[in-house]
Backbone as ProteinMPNN parsed JSONL, in Angstrom:
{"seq_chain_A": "XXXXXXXXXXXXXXXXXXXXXXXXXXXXXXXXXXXXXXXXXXXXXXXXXXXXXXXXXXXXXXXXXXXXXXXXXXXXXXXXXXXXXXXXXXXXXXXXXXXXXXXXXXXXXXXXXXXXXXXXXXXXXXXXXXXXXXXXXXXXXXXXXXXXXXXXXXXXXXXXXXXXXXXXXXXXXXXXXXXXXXX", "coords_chain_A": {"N_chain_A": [[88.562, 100.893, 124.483], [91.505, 99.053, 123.514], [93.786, 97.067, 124.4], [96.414, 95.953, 123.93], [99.698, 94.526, 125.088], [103.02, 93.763, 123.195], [103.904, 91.7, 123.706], [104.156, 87.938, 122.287], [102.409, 86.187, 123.311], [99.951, 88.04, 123.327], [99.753, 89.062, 121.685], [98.919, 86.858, 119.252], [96.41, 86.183, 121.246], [95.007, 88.335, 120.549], [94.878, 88.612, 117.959], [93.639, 85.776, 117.279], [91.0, 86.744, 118.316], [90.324, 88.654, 116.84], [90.063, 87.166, 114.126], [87.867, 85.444, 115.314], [85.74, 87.079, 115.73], [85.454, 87.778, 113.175], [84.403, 86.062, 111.797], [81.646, 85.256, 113.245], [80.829, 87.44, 112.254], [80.339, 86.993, 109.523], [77.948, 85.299, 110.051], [76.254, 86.694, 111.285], [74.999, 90.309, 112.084], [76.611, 92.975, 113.479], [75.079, 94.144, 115.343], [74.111, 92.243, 117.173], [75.989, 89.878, 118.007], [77.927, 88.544, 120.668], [80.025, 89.195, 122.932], [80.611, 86.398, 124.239], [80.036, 84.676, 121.917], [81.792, 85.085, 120.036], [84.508, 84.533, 121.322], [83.701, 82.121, 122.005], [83.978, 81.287, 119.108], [86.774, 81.447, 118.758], [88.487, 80.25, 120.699], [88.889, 81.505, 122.816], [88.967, 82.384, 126.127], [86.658, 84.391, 127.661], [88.156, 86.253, 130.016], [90.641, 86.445, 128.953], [90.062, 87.743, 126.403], [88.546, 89.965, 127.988], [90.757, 91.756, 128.82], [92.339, 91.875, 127.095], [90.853, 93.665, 125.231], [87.617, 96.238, 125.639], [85.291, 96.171, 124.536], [83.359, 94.693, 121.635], [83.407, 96.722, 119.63], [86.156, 97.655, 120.684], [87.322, 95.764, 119.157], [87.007, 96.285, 116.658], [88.351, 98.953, 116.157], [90.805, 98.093, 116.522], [91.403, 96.357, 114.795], [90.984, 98.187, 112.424], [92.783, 99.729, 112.73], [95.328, 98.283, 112.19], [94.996, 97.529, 109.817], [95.254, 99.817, 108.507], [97.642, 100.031, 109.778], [99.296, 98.288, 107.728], [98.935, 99.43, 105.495], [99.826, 102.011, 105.702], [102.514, 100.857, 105.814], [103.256, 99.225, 103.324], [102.998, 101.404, 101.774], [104.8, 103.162, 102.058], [107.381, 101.939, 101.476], [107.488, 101.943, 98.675], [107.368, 103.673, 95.441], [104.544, 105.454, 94.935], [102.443, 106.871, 93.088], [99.998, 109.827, 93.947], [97.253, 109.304, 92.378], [97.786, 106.2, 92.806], [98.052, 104.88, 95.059], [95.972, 105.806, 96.482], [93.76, 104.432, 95.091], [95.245, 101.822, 95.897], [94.903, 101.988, 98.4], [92.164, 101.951, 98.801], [91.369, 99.222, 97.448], [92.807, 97.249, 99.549], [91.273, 98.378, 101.427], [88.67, 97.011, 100.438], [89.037, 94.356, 100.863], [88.549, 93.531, 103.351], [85.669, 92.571, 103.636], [83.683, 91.687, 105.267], [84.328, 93.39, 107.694], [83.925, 96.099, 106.742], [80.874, 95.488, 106.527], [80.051, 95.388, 109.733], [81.286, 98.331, 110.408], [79.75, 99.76, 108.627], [77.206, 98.967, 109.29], [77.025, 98.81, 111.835], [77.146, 101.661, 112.655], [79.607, 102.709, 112.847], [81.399, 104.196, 111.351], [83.0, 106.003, 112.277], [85.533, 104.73, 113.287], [86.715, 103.903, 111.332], [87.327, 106.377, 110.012], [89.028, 107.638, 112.247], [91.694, 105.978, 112.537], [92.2, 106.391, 109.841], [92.688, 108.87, 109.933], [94.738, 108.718, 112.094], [96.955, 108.174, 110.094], [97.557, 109.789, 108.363], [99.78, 110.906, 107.705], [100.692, 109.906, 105.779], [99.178, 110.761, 103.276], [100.06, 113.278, 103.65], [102.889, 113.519, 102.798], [102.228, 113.193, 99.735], [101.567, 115.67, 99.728], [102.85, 117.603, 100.431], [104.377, 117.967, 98.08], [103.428, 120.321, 96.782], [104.484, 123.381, 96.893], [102.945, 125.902, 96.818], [100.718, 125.773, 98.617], [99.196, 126.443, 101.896], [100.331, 125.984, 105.454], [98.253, 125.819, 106.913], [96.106, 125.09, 104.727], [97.218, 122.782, 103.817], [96.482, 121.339, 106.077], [93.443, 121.301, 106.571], [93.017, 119.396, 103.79], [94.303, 117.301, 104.767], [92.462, 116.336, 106.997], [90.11, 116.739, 105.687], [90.588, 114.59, 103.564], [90.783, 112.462, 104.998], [88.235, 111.893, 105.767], [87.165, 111.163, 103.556], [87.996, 108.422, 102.736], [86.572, 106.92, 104.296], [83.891, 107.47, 104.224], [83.216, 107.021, 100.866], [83.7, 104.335, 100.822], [81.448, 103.831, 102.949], [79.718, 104.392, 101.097], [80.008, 102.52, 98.688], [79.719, 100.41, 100.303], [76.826, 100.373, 100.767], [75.942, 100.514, 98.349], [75.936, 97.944, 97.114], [78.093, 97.28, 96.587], [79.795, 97.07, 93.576], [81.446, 98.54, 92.131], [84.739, 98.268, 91.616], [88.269, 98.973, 92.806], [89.206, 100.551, 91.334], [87.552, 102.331, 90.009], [85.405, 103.35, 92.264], [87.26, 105.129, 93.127], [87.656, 106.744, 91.27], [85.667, 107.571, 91.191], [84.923, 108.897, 93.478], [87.043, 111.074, 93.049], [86.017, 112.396, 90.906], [83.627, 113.654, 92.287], [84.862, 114.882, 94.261], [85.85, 116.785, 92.115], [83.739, 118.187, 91.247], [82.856, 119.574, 93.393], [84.274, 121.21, 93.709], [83.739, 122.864, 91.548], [80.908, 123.873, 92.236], [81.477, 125.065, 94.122]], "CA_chain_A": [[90.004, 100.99, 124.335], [91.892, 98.14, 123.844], [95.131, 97.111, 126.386], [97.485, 94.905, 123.341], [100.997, 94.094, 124.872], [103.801, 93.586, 122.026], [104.317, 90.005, 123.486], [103.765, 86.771, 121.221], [100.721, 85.892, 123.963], [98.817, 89.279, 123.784], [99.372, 89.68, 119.582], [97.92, 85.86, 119.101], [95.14, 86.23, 121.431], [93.886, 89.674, 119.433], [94.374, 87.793, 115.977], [92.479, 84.857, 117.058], [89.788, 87.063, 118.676], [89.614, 89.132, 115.284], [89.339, 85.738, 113.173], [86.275, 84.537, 115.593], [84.715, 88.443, 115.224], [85.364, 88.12, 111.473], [83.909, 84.697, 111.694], [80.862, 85.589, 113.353], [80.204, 88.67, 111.396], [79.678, 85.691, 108.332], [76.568, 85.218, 110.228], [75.134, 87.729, 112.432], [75.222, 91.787, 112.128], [77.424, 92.817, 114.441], [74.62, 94.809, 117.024], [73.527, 91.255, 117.813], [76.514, 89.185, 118.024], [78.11, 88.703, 121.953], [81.958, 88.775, 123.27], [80.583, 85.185, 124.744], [80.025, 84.064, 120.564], [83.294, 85.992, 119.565], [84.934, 83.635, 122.138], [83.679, 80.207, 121.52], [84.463, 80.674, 117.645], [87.842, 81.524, 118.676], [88.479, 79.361, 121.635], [89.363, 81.848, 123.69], [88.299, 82.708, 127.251], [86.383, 85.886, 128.098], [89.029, 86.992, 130.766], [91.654, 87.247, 127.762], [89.318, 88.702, 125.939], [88.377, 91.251, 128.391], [92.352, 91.453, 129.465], [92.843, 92.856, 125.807], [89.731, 94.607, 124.881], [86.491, 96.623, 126.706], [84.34, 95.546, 124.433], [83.305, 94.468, 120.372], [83.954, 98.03, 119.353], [87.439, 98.048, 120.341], [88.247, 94.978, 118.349], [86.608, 96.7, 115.145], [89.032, 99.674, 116.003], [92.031, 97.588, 116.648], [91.373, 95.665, 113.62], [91.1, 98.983, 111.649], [94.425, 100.065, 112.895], [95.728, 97.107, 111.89], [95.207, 98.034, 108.329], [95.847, 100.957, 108.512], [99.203, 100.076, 109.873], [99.592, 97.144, 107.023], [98.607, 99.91, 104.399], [101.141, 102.455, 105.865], [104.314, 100.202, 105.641], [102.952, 99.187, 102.568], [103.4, 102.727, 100.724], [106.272, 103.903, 102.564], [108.057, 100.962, 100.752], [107.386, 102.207, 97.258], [107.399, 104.954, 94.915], [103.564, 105.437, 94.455], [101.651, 108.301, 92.847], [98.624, 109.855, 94.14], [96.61, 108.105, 92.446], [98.25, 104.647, 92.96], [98.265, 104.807, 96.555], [94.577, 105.893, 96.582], [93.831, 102.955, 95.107], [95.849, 100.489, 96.643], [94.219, 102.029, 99.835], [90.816, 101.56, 98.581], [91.306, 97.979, 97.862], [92.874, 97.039, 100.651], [89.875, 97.802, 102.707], [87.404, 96.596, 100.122], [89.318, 93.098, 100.961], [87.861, 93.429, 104.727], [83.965, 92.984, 103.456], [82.661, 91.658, 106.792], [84.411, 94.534, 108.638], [83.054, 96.997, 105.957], [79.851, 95.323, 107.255], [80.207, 95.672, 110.328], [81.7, 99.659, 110.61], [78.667, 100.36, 108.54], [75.888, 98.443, 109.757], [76.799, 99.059, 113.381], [77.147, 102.93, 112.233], [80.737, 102.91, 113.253], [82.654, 104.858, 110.242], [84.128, 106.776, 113.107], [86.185, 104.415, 113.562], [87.502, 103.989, 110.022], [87.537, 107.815, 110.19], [89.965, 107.777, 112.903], [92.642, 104.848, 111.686], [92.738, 107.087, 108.348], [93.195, 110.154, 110.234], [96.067, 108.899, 112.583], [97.976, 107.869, 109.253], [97.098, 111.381, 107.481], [101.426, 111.541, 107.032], [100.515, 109.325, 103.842], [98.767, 111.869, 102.371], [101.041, 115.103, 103.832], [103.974, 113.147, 101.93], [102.3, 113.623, 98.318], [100.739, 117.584, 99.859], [103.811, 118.492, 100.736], [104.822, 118.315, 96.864], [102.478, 121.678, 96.183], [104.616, 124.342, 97.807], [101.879, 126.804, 96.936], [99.235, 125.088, 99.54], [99.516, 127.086, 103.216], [100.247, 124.591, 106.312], [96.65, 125.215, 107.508], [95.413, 124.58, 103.848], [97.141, 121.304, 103.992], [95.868, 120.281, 107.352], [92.244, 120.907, 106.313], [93.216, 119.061, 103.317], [93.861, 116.048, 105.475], [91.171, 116.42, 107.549], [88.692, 116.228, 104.639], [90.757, 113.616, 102.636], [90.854, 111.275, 106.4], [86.837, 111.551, 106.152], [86.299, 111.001, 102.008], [88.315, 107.44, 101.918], [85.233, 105.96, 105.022], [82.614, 108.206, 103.45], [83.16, 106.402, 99.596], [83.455, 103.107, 101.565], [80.156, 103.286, 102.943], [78.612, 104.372, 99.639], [80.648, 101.572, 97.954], [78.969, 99.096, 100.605], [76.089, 100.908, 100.783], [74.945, 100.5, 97.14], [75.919, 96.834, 96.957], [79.443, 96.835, 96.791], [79.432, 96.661, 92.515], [82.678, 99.145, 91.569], [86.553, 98.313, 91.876], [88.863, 100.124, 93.556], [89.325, 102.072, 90.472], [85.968, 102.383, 89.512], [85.427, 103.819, 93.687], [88.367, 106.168, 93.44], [87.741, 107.327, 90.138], [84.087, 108.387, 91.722], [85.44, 109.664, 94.564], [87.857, 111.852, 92.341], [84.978, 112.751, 90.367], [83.04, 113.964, 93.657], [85.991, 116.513, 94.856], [86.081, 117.692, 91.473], [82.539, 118.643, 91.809], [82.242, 120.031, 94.412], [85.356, 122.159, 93.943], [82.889, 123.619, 91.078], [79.954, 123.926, 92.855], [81.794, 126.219, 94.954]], "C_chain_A": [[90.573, 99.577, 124.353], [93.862, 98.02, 124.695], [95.937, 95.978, 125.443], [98.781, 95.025, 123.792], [101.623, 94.145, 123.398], [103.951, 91.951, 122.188], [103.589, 89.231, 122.714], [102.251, 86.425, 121.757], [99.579, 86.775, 123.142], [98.378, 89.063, 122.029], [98.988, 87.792, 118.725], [96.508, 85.656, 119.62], [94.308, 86.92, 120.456], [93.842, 89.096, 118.227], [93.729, 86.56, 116.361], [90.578, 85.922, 117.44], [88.869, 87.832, 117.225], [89.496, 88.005, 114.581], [88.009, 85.354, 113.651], [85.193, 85.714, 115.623], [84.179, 88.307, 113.678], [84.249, 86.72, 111.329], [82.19, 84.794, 112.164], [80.013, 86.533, 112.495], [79.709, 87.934, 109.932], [78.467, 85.353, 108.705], [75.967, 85.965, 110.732], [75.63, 89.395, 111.782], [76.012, 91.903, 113.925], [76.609, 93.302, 115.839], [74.012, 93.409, 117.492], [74.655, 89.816, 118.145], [77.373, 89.497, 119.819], [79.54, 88.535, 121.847], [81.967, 87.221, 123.372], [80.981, 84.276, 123.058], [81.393, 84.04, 120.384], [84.418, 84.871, 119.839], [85.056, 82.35, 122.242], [84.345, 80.247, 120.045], [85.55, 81.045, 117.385], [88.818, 80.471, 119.584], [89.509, 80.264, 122.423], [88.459, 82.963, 124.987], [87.983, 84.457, 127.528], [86.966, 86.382, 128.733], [89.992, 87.229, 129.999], [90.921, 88.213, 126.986], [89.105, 90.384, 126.316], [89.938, 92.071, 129.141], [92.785, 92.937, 127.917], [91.768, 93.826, 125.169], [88.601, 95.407, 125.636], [85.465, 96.246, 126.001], [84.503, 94.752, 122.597], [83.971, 95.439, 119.608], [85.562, 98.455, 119.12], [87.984, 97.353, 119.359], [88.299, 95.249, 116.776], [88.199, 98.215, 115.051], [90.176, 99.151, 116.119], [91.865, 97.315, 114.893], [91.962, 96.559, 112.138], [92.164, 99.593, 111.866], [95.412, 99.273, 112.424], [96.356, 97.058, 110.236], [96.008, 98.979, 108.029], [97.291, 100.966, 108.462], [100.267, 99.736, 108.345], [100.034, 98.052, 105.324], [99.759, 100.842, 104.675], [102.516, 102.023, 104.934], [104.101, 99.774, 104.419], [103.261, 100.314, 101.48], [103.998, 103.64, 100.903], [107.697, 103.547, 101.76], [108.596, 101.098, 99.372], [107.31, 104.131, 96.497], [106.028, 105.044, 94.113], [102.821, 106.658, 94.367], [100.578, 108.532, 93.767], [97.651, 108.667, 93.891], [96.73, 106.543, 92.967], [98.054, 104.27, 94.335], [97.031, 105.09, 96.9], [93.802, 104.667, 96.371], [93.976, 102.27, 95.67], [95.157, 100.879, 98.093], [92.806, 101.685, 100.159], [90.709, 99.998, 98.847], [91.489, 97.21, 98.606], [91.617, 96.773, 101.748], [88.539, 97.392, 101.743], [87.732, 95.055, 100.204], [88.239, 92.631, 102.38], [86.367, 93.559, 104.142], [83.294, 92.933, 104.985], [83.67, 92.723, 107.732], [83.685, 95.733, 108.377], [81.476, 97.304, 106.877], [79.61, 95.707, 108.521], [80.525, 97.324, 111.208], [79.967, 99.984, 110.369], [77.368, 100.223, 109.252], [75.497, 98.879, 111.304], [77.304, 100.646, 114.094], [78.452, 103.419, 113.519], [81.828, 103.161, 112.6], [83.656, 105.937, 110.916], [85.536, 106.155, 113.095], [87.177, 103.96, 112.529], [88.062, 105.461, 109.478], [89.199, 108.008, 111.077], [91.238, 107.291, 113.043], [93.049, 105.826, 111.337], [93.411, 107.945, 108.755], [94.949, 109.72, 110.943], [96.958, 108.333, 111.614], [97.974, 108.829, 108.226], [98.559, 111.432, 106.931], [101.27, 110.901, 105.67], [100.356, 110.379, 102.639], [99.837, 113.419, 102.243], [102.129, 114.346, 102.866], [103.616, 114.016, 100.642], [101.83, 115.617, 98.587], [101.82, 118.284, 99.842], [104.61, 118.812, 99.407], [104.492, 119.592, 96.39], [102.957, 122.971, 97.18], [104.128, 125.293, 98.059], [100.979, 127.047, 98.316], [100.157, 125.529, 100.995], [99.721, 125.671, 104.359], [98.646, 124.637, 106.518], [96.073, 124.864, 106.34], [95.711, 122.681, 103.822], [96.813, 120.47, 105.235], [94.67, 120.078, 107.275], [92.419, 119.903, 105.23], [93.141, 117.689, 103.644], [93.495, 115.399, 106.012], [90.732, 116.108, 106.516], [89.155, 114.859, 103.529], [90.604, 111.941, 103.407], [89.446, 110.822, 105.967], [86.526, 110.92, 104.651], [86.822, 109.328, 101.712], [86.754, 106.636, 103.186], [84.144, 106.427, 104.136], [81.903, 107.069, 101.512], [83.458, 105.215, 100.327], [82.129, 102.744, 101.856], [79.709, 103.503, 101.739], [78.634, 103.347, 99.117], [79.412, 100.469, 98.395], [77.469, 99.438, 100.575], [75.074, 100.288, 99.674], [75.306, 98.824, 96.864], [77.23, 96.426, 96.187], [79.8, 96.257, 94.75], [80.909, 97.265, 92.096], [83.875, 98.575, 92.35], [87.031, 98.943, 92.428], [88.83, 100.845, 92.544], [88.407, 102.704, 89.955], [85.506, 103.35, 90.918], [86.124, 104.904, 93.413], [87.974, 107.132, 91.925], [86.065, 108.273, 90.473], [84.423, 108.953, 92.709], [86.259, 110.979, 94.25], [86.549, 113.051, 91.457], [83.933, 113.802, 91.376], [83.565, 115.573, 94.123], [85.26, 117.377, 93.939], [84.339, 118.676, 91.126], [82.061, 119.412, 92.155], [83.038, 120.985, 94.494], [84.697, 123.001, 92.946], [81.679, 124.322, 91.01], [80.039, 125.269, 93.687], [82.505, 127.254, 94.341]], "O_chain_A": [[90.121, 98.848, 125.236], [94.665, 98.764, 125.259], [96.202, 94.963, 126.087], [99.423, 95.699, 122.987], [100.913, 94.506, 122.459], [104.072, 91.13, 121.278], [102.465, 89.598, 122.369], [101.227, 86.369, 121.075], [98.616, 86.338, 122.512], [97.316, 88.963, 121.414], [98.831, 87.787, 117.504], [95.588, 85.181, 118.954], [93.363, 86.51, 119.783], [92.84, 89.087, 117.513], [93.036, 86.207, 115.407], [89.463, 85.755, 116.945], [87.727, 87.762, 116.77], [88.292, 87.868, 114.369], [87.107, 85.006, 112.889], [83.988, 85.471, 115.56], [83.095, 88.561, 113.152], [83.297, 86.768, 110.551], [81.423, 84.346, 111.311], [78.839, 86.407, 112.15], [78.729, 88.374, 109.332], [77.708, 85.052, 107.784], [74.755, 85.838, 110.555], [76.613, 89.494, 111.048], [75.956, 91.255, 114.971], [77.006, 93.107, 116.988], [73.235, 93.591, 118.43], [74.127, 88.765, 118.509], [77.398, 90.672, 120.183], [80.156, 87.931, 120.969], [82.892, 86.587, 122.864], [81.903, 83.468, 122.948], [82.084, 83.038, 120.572], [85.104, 84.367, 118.949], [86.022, 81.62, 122.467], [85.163, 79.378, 119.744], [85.863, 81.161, 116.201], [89.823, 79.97, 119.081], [90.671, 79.932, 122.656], [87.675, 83.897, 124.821], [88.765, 85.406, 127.575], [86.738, 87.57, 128.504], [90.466, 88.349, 130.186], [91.21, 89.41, 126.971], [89.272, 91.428, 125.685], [89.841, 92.956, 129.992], [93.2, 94.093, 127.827], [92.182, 94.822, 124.576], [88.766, 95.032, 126.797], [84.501, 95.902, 126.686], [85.602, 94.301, 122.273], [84.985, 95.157, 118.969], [86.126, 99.078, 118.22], [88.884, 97.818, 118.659], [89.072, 94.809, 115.926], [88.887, 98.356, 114.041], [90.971, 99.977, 115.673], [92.217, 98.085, 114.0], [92.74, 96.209, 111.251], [92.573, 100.152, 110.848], [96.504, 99.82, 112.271], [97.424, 96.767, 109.698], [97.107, 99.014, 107.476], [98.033, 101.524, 107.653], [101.272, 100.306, 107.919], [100.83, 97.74, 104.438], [100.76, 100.632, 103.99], [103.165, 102.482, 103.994], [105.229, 99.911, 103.946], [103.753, 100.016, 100.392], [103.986, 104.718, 100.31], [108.658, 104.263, 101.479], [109.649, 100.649, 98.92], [107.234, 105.261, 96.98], [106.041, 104.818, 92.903], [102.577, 107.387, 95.329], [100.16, 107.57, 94.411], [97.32, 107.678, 94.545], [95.806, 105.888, 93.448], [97.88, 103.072, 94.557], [96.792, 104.495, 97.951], [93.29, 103.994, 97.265], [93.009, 101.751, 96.227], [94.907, 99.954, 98.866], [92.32, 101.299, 101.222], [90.245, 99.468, 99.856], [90.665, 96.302, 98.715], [91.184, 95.847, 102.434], [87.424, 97.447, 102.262], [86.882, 94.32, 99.702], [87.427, 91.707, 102.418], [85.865, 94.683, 104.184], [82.658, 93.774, 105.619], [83.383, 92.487, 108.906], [83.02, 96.364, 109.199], [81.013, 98.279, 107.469], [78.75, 96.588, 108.53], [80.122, 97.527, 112.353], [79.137, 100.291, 111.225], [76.647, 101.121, 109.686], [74.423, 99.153, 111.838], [77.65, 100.915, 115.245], [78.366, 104.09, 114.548], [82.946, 102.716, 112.863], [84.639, 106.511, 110.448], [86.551, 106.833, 112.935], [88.335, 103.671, 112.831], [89.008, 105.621, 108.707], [90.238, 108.425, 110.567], [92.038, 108.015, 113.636], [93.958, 106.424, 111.911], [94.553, 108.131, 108.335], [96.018, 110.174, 110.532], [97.957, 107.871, 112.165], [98.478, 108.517, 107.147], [98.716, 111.924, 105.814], [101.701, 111.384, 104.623], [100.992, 110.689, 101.632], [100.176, 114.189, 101.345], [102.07, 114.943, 101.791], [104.183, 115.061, 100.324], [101.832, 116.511, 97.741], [101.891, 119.413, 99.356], [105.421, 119.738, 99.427], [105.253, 120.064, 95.545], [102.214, 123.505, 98.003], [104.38, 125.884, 99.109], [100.662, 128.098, 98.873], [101.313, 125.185, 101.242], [99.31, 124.543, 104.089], [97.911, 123.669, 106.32], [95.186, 124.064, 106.637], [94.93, 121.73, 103.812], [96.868, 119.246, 105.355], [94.268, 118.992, 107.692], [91.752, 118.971, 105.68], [92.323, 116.911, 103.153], [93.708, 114.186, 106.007], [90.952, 114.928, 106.241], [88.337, 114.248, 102.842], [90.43, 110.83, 102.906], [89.259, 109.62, 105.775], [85.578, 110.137, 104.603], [86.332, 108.77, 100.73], [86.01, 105.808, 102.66], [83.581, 105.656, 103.359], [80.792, 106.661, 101.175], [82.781, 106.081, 100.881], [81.565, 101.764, 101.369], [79.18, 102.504, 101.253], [77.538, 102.845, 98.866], [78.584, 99.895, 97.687], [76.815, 98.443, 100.266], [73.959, 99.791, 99.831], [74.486, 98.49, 96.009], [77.368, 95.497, 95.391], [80.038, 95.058, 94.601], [81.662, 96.388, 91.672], [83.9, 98.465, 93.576], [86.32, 99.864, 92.829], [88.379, 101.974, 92.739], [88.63, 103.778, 89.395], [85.138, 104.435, 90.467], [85.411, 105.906, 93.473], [88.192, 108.343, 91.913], [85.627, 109.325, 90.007], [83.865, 110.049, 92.656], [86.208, 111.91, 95.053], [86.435, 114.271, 91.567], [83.571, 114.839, 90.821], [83.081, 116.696, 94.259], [84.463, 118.266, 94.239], [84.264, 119.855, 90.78], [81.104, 120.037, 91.696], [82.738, 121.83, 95.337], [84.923, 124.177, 93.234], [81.339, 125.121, 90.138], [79.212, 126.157, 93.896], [82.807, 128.26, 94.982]]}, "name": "protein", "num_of_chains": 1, "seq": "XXXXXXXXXXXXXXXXXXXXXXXXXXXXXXXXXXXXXXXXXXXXXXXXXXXXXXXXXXXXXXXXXXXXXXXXXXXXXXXXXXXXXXXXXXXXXXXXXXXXXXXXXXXXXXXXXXXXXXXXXXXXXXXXXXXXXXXXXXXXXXXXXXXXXXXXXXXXXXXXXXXXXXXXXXXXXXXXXXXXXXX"}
């Protein structure tokens, strides 16, 4: 769990500590890299550190909230389709590579799972256009749409990180439709 204040202190420590995570993660996988590393290549002391975080983990889930948030206010702002906003959400996190790295490698898509999910109103916005679709249809709906943007993430990084966001989304689209025939 991490423990971020709103003050100027608390929300500089956590962005230097994510720069010397991100910074590390340029060299090491993350199950071998230490809070102590994290720390020197930020220049900040393990008692802030442990002040704002419990461990590596949280700072990957802060981090991913972070986005999350960034991506939010981001398409609250605008008048963006489905698609467009799928997209723009894709790329977004295909900007973060060494976090990518990191979620996956240190088999922590939960935690990109869980971000997505607590910003699910993104999605209920465009669901709520289909007055057909039951409330519980659209809550599974955003349940399974929370899990499919980490899921096509790892694949993305998975296979060596080669498609675009639209190239990603357009396979991901491809995928549903699939599977919605399958069944």
């Amino acid at each position: 769990m991490y423990h971020i204040k709103q003050d100027a202190r608390s929300q500089r420590s956590a962005k230097a500590i994510i720069e010397g995570l991100e910074s590390c993660l340029e060299k090491k996988s993350i199950s071998i890299i230490t809070v102590s590393e994290v720390c020197a290549a930020c220049a900040v002391g393990r008692a802030t550190f442990y002040r704002l975080f419990d461990n590596l983990t949280d700072v990957l889930s802060y981090q991913c909230e972070n986005i999350m948030r960034h991506i939010s206010n981001k398409l609250n702002q605008g008048d963006y389709t489905v698609r467009e906003a799928c997209i723009y959400m894709v790329r977004e996190w295909m900007r973060h590579v060494n976090l990518m790295k990191a979620l996956v490698e240190g088999q922590h898509m939960d935690i990109l799972y869980e971000a997505t999910f607590k910003h699910k109103d993104l999605i209920q916005i465009h669901a709520s256009k289909y007055r057909t679709v039951t409330e519980d249809d659209v809550t599974f709906l955003l349940d399974f749409l929370s899990a499919t943007l980490p899921l096509g993430l790892m694949i993305w990084y998975r296979s060596g990180k080669k498609e675009t966001a639209e190239e990603l989304s357009q396979k991901m689209k491809m995928s549903h439709l699939f599977i919605g025939k399958l069944l």
